[in-house]
N, C-alpha and C positions, 0 to 999 in steps of 0.2 A: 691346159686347165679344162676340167669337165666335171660331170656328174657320173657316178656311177650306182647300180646296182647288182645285184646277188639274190639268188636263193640257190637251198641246199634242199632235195626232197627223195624222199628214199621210193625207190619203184620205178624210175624211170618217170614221176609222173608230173615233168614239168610241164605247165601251159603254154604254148608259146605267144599265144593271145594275150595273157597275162603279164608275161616277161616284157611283151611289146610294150604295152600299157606302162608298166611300172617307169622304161626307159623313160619312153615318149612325157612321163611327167615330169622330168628334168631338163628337158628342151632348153629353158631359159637360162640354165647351165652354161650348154651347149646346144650356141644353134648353125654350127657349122657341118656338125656328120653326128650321126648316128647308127651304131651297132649292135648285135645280138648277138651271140652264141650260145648252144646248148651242148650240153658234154653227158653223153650218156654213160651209163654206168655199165652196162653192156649183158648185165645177167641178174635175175630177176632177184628181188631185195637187196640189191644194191643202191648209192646213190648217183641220181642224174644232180649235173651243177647247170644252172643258168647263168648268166654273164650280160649286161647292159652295160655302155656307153654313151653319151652325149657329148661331143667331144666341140672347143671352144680351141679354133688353133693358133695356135704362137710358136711352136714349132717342130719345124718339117712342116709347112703348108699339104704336102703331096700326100696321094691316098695311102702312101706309105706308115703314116702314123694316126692308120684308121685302127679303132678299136672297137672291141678286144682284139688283142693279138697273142696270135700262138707263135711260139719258135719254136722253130721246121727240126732243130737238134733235138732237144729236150722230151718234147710237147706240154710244156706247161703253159699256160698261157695268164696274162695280164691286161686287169682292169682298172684305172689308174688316174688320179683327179690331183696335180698340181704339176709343181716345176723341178728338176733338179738341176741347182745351177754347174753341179763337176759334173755333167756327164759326159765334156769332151774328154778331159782327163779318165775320167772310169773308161770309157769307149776306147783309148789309146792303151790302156792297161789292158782290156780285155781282149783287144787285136794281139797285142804284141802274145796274149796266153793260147790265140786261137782261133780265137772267135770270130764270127761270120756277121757281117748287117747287113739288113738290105737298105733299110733307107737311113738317115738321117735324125730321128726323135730322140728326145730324152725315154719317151718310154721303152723304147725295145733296148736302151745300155739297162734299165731297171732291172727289165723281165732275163738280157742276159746274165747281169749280177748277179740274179736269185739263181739262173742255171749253176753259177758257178760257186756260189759263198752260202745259199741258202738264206735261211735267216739273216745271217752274221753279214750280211749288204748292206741291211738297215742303219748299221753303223755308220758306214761308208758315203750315205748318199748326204748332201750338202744342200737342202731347199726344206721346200713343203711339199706333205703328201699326204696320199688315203689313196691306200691302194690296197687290192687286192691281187693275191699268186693261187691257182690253182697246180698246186706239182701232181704231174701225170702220174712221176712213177710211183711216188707212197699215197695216191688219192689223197693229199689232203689242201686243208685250205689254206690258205694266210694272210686275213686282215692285220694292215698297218698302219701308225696312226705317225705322221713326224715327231720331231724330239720336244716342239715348242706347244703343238696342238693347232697350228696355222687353218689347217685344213679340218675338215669333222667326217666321221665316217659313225654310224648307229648299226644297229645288228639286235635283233630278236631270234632267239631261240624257243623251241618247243617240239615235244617227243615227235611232231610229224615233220619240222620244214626246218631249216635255219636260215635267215635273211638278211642281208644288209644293203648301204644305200648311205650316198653323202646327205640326207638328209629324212626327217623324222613322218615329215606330210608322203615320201615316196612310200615306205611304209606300210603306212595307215591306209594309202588308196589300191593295196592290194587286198585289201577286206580280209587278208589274213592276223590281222593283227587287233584283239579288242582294244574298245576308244573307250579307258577308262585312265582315270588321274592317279598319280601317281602320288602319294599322300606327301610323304620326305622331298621331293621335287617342289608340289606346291610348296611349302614349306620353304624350301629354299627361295623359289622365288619371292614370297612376301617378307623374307627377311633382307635378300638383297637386289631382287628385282631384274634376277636371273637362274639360272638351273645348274648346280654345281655338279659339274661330271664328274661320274659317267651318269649321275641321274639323264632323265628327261622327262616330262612331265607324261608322259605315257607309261604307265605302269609295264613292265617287261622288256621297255626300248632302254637298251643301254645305249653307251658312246665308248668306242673304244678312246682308254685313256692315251694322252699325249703321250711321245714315248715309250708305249706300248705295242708288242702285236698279240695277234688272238692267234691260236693254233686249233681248227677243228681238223678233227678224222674220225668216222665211222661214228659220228655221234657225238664224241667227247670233245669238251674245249678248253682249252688251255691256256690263260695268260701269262705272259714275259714282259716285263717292263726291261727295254734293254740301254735306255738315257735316263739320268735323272742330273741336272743341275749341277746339284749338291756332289754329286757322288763325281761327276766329271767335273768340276771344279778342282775340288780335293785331287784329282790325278794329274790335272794340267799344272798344277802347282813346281814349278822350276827351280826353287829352292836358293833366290837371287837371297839378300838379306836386306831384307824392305827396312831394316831402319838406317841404311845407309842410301845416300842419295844415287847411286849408282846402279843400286838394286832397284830402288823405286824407278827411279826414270826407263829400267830398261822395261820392264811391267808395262808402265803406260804406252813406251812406245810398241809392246808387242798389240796392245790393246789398239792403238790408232792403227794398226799397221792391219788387224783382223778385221775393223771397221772398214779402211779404204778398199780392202779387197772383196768382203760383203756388199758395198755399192758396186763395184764393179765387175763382179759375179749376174748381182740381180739384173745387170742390162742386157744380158744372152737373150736375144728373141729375134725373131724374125718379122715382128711385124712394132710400128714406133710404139713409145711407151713416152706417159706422160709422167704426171707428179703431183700428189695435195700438197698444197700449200697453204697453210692456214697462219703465219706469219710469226707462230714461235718456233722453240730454238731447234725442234728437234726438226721439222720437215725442212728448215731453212741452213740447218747445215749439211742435209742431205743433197739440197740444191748447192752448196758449196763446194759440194765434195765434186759434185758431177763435172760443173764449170773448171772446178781446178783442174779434174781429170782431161777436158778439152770438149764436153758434151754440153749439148746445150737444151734444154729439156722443155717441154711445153707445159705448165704450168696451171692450174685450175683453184680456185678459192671459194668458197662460200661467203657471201657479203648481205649485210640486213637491210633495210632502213633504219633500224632502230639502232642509232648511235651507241648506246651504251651499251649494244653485243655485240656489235659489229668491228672485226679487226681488219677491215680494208685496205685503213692506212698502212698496218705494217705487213702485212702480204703483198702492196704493192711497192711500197719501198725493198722489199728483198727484189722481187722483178726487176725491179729497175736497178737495182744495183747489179745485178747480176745477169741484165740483158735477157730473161727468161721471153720468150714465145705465151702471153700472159692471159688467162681468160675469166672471168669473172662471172660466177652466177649470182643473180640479185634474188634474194628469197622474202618474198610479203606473206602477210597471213593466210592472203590467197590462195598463194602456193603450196602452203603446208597442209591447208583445209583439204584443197583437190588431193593432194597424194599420200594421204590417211589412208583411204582403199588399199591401193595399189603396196603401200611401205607394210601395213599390217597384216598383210596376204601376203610378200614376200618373205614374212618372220615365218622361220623355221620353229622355234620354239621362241615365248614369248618372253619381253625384254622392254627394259624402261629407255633404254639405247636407242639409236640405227636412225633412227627419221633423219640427222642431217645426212647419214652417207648415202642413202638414197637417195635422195638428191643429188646430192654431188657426182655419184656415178652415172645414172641417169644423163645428165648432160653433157659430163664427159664420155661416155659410151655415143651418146648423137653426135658429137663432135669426132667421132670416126679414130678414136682410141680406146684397143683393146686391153693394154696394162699402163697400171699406175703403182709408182710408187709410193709409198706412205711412212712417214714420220711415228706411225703408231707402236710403242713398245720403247719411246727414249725415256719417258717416265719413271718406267720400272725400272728401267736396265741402268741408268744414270739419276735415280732420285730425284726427279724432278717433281712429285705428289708432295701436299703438305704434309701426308701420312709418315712422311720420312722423319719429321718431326713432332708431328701430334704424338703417335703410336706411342715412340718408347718413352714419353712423360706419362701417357694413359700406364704404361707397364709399370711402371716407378711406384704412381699409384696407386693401379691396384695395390701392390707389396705392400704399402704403409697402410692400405686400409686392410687388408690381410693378416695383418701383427695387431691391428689395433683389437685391445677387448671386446669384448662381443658385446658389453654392457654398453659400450660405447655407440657402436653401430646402428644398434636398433635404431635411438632416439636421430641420429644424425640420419639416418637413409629416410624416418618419417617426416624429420624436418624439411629435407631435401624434396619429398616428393609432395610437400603442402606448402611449402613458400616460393621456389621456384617457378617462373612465369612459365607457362604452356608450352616451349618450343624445342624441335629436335635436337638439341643440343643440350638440352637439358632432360630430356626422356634420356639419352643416350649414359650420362653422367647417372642419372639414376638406376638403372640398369647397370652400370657398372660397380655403381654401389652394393645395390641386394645380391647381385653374385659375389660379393664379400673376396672380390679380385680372382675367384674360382673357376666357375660355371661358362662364363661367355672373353673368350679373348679377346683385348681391346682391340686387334686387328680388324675382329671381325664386327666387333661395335662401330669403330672408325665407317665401315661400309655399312652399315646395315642402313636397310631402307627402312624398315620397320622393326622395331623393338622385339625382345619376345614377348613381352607383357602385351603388347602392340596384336600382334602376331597371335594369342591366346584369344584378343578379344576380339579379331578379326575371323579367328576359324574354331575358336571353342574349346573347351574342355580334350578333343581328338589330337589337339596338336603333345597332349603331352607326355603319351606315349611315343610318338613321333621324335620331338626329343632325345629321347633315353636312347632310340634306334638310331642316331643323323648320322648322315652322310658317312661311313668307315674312310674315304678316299680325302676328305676331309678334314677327320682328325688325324689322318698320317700325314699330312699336307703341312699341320701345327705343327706335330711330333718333329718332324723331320727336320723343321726351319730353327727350333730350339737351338741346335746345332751352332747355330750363326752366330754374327753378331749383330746389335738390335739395328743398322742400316741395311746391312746383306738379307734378314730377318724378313722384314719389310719388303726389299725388294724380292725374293723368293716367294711369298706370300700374296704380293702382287700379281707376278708372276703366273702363278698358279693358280689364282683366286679372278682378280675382277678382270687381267688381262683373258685368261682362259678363258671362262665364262659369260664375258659380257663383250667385250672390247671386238678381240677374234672373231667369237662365233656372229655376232651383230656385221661385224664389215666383210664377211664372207656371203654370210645371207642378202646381204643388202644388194653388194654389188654385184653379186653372181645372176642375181632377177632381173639386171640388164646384161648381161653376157661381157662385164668387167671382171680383169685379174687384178685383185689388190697384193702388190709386193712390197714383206714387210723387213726390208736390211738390215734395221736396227736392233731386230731379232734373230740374227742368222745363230744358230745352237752355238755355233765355236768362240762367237764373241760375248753369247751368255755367258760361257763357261769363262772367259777371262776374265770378264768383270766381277763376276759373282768372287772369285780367288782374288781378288784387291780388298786390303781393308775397306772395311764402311766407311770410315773415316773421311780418306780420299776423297769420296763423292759429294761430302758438303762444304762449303767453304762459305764464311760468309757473306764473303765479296761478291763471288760469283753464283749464280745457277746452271748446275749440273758442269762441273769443271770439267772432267774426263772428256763428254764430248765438244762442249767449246775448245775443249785443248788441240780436241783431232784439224780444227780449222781456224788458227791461231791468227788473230788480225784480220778473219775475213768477213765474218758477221757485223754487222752496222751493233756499236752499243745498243740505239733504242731497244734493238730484239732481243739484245743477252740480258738486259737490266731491266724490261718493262714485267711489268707484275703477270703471275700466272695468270693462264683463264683457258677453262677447258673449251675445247670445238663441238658449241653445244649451243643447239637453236631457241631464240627469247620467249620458252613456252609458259613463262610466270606472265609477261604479258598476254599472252594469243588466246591464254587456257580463260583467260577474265574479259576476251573479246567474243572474235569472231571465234574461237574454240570452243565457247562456254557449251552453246546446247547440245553442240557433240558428245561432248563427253558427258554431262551431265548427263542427258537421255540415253547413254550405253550405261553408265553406270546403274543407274535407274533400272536395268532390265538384266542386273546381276539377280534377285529375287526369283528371277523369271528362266535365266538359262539352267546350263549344267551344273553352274557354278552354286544353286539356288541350294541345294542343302547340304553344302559344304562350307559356306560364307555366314558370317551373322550378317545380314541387311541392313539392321541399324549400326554396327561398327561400321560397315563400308559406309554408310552414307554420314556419318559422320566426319570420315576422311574429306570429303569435299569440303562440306562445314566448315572444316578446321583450317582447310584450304582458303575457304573465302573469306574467314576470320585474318589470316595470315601468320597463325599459328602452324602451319606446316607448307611445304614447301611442295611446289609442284608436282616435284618427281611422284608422290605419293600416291593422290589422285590419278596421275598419268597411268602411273603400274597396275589400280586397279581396271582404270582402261582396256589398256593393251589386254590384260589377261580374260577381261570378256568377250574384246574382240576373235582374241585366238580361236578362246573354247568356242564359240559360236560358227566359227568355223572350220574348226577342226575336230570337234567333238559330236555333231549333228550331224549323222549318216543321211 
């Protein structure tokens, strides 16, 4: 695991003071080695490439899997930030074809791969990543992003340089890059209270998308989406005859069978690996799967005072039934207050997310563990969100209010929005109303943090050209999900949407600012691709929650855990925000008038959102978003 950086500059005219720089501000990446290389172009209007590592080791300890690295055959060489779990297998394939190693890493089977298959590797590799390939002999580049989007990788171009960097502040601190907002980004985030890639709230800064690479050479770039889902679903597709029980049952069990070996993949490392455990179903049959397998894992929780958020009891009851190595962090308002600083200067891009996973890594990173496991992604991938159920009623819905007369409507959408009591769930229903089941998909209503009417009145008249223009990677996102059926729908959209943008990028950022590797099995590409090619059906039952993966650990989960009522792993900030939180945020918000943000925001719609907040007509999150995003700009906007 590490950080990495890039630039691309025509003239031979890289810095290497600047390259240093750029690295060195990824340190908290990787604070185990650190590397440079510079590849010059050799004759004059040509390009020189720079190359940065911060490297975070788990494995090959030895200075053999220092980066960058060249191989000695080829000369291409590799910059390279996650894990691939087949790289013994790859490495055994590529011996038996020839191939020479020196040491031990997963990066150099990478950089060999790409000597040997090119592109066409990317297929091949079985983890997370963001990496880059510089191939010697056609000079070009190759940023690549994994199939699920685990990892992030950004990249700015312009007629002088091309750049990139696991992260959006590396960037910015090379002063090559103006510090201006990105209008469709803002946008994004005040609707969902994150930045839908390949935005980013920097005007210019893309994200290479998930399953994607970029192809530069001599200037020009080129995108390839070479995963998508959908399209690998459809191919994996075996042709059993699911409406007979024989067909189905062999389905499920290829499904259990790509899950047990995705846990037992993710434990390749060289150095111990822990586990969240937050005491539902998804991180506690992860813990099942380990002990069945004979591992015994050490185990971390988040715990409150405050009974009514706190799942203690049932994170310690999985412990104790399964004998885990068990640690417990106790978190007071105290705790939250001190580590605002330090969590809102870890955000890569701003996010209504991450406060508890900074935490939680933080103390497991002091507790002398480099990777952990995480539960994150059974949601999506096994329907575990209420959205599995809300959504496709919102869809039904809309369609009846879509057929009905238009005379009808008017009267019924003004009714709606003048008798209806003040609260987001009822803004949310009204807005689905005036888009007449058209304009805003109830997927993305389901999430929205803020309305668009919301969203108008928070940024004005500007946002509705904005609109007309949103996010193009976005509405292919809808287009594409169309396809499904309204559970798979959902779950693809998820997918792609709050786990990509919010989830990911928030537990990457979080735990990388303590030098933690979050590993996430639940989401390994090939068991997406299984799941996704099972009817929707399947995954609801309404006995059980998320049947498919309780199935994979049949009898060994305690009831309370499979039957007790959802509840996300999300810290009691509806209390803290009306305690010791209040003058916090109230006084940041207060000085939105006053930052970057000041004539881009109406003042009095923000300041109404607290209002409404301390009414109890809206809900934390809301207030919080405006928060975070003046803490960012303030600091990453202000040269």
């Amino acid at each position: 695991m590490c950080g990495i950086v890039g630039m691309v500059v025509r003239d031979n005219a890289i810095d290497p003071h600047l390259l240093a720089h750029a690295t060195q501000s990824l340190a908290h990446r990787g604070p185990d080695d650190s590397g440079t290389a510079i590849i010059q172009g050799g004759h004059a209007g040509e390009y020189a490439v720079g190359l940065g590592s911060r490297r975070l080791a788990i494995l090959d300890l030895s200075p053999s899997g220092h980066q960058p690295m060249r191989d000695p055959e080829t000369g291409n060489w590799i910059v390279y930030n996650g894990e691939i779990y087949n790289y013994r297998e790859l490495r055994a394939e590529l011996e038996t074809a020839g191939a020479h190693f020196i040491g031990n890493s997963d990066t150099e089977v990478a950089l060999k791969a790409f000597g040997k298959w090119r592109e066409r590797c990317l297929g091949r590799l079985r983890g997370m990543f963001a990496l880059a390939f510089w191939e010697a002999a056609g000079k070009r580049l190759i940023l690549a992003r994994d199939p699920m989007g685990i990892k992030p990788l950004y990249y700015y171009a312009s007629d002088k340089y091309f750049l990139f960097s696991s992260e959006v502040r590396t960037l910015l601190q090379t002063n090559l890059v103006p510090r201006a907002l990105d209008p469709a980004a803002l946008l994004d985030y005040l609707s969902f209270g994150s930045i839908c890639d390949p935005n980013t709230l920097i005007r210019g800064v893309c994200a290479v998308r998930a399953g994607h690479y970029l192809a530069w050479g001599n200037g020009s770039l080129r995108e390839v989406e070479y995963w998508d889902p959908i399209r690998a679903s459809e191919a994996s597709e075996s042709g059993e005859d699911l409406a007979h029980e024989a067909g189905r049952a062999k389905r499920i069990e290829d499904l259990h069978r790509t899950l047990e070996e995705s846990v037992r993949m993710q434990l390749v490392s060289d150095v111990p690996i822990g586990l969240f455990l937050s005491g539902g179903i998804d991180s506690s049959s992860l813990v099942a799967l380990l002990r069945h397998g004979g591992v015994t894992p050490s185990t971390f929780s988040i715990v409150f005072r405050e009974k009514d958020c706190s799942e203690a009891e049932h994170s310690r009851a999985v412990a104790r039934k399964f004998a885990t190595d068990h640690h417990e962090i106790l978190v007071s308002q105290h705790d939250a207050l001190e580590a605002i600083p330090g969590a809102t200067r870890a955000m890569d891009q701003p996010s209504i997310d991450g406060l508890n996973t900074y935490l939680i890594s933080r103390h497991t990173r002091a507790a002398g563990i480099k990777v952990v496991l995480s539960g994150l992604g059974g949601d999506e991938v096994f329907a575990g969100y209420s959205t599995f159920r809300t959504v496709p009623r919102m869809e039904r819905l809309a369609g009846l209010w879509r057929h009905m007369p238009g005379a009808l409507r008017g009267p019924l959408n003004a009714a709606l929005e003048r008798l209806a009591p003040e609260t987001d769930r009822n803004r949310k229903l009204a807005a689905l109303a005036c888009a007449n089941g058209n304009a805003t998909h109830p997927y993305l209503l389901a999430r929205a943090l803020f309305t668009p009417r919301q969203c108008q009145q928070l940024a004005g008249s500007w946002t509705e050209g904005v609109l007309a223009d949103r996010n193009s990677a976005l509405g292919d996102t809808l287009q594409r999900a169309c396809r499904l059926d309204p559970i798979n729908r959902i779950s693809y959209l998820e997918a792609r949407c709050y786990l990509l943008n919010t989830l990911l990028r928030d537990t990457d950022s979080m735990s990388m600012a303590h030098g933690l590797e979050v590993r996430v099995p639940l989401i390994d590409h090939l068991l997406v691709e299984r799941a996704l090619a099972l009817p929707g059906k399947w995954k609801l039952n309404g006995d059980s929650p998320k049947p498919l993966l309780t199935g994979a650990v049949p009898g060994l989960l305690p009831d309370a855990i499979v039957h007790r009522p959802k509840r996300g792993f999300t810290l009691p900030f509806d209390h803290w925000l009306r305690d010791e939180l209040r003058a916090e945020v109230e006084n940041t918000i207060g000085r939105v008038a006053q930052g970057p943000l000041g004539s881009i925001l109406d003042f009095p719609a923000v300041r109404k959102i607290w209002q409404d907040f301390m009414r109890g007509t809206t809900s934390w999150s809301r207030p919080w978003s405006l928060y975070v995003l003046q803490r960012w700009c303030e600091a990453n906007l202000q040269s």
